[in-house]
TIPA-864433 format. One line per field, with one value per residue: chain; residue number from 1; x, y, z of N, C-alpha, C, CB in turn; residue in three letters. Coordinates in steps of 0.05 Angstrom, whole numbers. Atoms other than C-alpha are relative to their C-alpha. Glycine has a CB too. Example, Ala and Ser with C-alpha at 12.3 -4.5 7.8 and 13.67 -1.06 7.14 Angstrom:
BEGIN
markol <- [A  A]
voro <- [1  2]
n_x <- [18  -16]
n_y <- [-24  -24]
n_z <- [0  -1]
ca_x <- [246  273]
ca_y <- [-90  -21]
ca_z <- [156  143]
c_x <- [18  -15]
c_y <- [24  22]
c_z <- [0  14]
cb_x <- [-20  9]
cb_y <- [1  9]
cb_z <- [25  -29]
martor <- [Ala  Ser]
This chain:
BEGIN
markol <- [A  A  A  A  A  A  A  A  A  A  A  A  A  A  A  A  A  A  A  A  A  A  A  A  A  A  A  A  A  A  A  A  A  A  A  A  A  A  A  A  A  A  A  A  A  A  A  A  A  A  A  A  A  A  A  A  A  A  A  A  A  A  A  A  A  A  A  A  A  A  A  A  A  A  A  A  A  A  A  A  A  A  A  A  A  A  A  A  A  A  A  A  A  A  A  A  A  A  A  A  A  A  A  A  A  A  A  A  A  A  A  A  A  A  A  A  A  A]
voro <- [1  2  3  4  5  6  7  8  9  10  11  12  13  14  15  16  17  18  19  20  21  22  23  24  25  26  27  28  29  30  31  32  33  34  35  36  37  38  39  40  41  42  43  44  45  46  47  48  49  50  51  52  53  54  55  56  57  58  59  60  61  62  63  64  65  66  67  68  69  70  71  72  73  74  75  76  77  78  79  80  81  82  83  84  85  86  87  88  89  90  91  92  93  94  95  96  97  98  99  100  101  102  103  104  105  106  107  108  109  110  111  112  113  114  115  116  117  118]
n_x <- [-27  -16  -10  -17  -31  -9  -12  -28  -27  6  -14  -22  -16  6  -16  -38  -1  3  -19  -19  2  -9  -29  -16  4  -15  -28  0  -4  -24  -25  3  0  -35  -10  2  -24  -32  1  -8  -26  -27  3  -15  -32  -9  -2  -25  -26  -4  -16  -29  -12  -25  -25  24  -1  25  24  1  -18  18  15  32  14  16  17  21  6  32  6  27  1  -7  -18  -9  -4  -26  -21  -1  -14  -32  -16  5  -20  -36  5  27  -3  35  7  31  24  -2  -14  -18  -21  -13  -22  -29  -7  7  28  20  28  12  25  14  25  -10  1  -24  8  -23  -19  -32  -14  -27]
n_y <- [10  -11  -16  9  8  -30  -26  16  -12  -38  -16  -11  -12  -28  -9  -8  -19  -27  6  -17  -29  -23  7  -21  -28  -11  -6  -27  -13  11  -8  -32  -12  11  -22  -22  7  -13  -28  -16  3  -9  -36  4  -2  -33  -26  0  -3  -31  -3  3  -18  14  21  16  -11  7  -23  -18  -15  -15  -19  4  23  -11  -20  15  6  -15  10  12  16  16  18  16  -24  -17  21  -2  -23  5  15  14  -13  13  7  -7  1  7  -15  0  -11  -3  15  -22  15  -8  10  -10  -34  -12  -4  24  -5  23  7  -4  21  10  -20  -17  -23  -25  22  -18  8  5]
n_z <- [-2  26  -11  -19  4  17  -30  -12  26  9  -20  -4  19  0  -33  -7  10  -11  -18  13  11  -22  -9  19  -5  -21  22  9  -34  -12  10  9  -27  -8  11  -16  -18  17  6  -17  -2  18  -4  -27  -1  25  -15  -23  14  7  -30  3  21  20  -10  -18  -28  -8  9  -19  10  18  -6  14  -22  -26  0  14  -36  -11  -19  0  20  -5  4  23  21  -1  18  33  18  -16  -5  -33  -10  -1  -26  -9  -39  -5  -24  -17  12  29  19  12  19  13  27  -4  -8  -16  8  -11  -5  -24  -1  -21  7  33  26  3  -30  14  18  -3  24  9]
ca_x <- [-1352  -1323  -1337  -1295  -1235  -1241  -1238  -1177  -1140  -1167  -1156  -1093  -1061  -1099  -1077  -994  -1015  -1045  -982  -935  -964  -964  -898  -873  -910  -873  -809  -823  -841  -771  -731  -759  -753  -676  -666  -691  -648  -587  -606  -611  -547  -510  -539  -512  -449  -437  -462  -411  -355  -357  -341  -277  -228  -168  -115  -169  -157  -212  -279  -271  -213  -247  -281  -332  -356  -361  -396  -446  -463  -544  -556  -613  -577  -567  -518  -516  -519  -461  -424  -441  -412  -351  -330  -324  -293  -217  -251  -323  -331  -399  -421  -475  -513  -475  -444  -377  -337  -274  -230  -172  -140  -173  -247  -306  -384  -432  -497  -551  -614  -581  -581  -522  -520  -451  -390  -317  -289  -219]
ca_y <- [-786  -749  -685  -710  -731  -656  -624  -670  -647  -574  -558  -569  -543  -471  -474  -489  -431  -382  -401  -384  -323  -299  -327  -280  -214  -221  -238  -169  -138  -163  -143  -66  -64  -86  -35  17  -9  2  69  89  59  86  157  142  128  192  232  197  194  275  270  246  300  274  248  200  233  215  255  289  323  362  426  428  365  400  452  402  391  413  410  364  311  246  195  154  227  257  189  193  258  254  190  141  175  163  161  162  190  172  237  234  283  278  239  265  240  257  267  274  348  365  364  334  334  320  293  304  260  227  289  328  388  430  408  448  438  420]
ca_z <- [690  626  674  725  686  646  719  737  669  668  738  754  688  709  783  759  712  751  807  751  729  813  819  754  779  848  811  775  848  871  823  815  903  896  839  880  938  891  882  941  966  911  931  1010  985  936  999  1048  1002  999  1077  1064  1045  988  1029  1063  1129  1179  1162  1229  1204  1153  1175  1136  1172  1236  1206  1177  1259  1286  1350  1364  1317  1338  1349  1293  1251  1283  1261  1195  1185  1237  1236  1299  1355  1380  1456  1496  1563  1595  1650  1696  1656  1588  1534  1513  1443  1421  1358  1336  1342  1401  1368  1409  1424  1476  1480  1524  1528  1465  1425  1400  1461  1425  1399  1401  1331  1316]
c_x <- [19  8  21  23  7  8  26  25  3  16  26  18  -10  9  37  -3  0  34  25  2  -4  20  25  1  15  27  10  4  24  15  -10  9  30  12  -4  13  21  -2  10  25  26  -1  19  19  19  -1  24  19  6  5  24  12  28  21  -12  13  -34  -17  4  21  -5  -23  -30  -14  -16  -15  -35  -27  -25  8  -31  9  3  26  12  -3  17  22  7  13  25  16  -8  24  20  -11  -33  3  -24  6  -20  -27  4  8  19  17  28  14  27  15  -14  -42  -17  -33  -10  -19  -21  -28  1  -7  26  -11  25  25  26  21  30  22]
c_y <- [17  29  4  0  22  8  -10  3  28  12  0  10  28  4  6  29  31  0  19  33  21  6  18  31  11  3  33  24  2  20  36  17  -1  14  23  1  3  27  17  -5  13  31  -4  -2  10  12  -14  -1  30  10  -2  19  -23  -12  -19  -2  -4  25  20  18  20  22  7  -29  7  17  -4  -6  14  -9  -13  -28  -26  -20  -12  29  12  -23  -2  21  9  -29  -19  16  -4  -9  20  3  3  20  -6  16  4  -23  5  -22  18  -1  13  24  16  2  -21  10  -11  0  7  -9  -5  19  17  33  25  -30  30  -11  5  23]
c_z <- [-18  17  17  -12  -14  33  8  -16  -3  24  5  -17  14  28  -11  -19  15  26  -23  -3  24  5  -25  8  36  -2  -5  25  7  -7  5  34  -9  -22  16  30  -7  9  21  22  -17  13  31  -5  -13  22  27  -5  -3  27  2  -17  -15  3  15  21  8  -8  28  -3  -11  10  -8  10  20  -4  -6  26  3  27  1  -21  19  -2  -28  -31  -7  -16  -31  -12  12  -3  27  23  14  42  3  25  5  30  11  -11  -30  -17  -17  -19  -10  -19  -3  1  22  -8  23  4  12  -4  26  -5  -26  -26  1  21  -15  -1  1  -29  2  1]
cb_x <- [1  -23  -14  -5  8  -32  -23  -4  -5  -42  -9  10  -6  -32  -2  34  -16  -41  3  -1  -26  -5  3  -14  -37  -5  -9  -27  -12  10  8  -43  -13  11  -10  -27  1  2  -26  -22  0  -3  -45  -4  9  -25  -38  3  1  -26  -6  6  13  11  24  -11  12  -1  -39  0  11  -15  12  3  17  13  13  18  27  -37  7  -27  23  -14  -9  -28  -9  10  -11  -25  -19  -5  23  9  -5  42  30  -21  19  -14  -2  5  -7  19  -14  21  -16  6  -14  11  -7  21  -6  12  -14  1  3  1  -29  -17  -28  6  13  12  -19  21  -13  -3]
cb_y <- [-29  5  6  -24  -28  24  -1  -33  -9  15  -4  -12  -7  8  -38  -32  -5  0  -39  -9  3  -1  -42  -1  5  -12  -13  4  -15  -27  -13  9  -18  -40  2  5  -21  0  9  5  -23  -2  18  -19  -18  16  13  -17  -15  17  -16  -24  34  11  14  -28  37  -9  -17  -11  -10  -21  15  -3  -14  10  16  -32  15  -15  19  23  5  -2  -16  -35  16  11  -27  1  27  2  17  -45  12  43  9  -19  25  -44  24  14  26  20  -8  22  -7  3  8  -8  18  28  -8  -8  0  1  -27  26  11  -31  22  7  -18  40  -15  -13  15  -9]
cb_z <- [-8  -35  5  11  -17  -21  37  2  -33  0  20  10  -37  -8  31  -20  -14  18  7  -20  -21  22  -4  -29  -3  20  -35  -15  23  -7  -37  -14  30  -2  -24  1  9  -41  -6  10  -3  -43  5  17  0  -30  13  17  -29  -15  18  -9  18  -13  18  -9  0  30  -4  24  -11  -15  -5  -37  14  19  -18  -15  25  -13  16  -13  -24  -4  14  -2  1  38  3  -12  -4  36  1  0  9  -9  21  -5  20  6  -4  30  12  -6  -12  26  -29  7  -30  -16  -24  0  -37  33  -12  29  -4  7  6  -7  0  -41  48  30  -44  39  -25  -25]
martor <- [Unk  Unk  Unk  Unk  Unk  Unk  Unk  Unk  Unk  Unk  Unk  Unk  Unk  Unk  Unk  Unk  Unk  Unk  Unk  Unk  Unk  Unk  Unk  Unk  Unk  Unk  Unk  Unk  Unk  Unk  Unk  Unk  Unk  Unk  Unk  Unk  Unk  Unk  Unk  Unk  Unk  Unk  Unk  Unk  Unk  Unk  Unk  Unk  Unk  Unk  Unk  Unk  Unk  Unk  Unk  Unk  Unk  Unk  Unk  Unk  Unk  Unk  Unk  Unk  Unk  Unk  Unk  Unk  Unk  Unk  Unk  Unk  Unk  Unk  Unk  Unk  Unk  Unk  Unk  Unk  Unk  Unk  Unk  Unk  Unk  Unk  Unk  Unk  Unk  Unk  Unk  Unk  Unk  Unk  Unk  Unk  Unk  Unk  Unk  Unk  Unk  Unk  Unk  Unk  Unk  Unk  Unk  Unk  Unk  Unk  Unk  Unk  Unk  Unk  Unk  Unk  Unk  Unk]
């Protein structure tokens, strides 16, 4: 009987323990993912703030932008370093964007194909 009423006082003090002490090291886990999620947010938004030239004129403006351009890039690549574009025209075999001053680029099986800078 005496064993019984030790297992009924022992155990569950060492279960809320051990609970705590998983419930601290994922805590720790947490926090060190969501610092390193800073990080690398802060870095993304040092390298997209250097797209924008000083009179915060759209990034497509900026030459050095277009020059930044691969072919083979993608959609959501060319955005990031042009901007969104002022109009989309959907071809039968392309995907054409344009910007402002005459600049534009087309796609072809959703990859940057050329581009006619500004």
């Amino acid at each position: 009987m005496v064993i019984l009423i030790l297992a009924l006082i022992v155990v569950p003090g060492w279960t809320q323990e051990s609970e705590i002490s998983r419930l601290r090291a994922r805590l720790s886990d947490l926090e060190n993912r969501v610092q390193q999620l800073e990080l690398l947010i802060k870095r993304d938004e040092s390298a997209n703030s250097s797209l924008v030239n000083e009179n915060a004129s759209p990034p497509s403006t900026n030459r050095a932008n277009w020059r930044r351009l691969k072919v083979g890039m993608t959609e959501d690549e060319v955005r990031r370093i042009l901007g969104e574009p002022v109009r989309v025209f959907n071809f039968s075999f392309a995907l054409g964007w344009n910007y402002p001053n005459n600049g534009s680029v087309i796609f072809r099986n959703d990859r940057l194909a050329e581009w006619i800078e500004p």
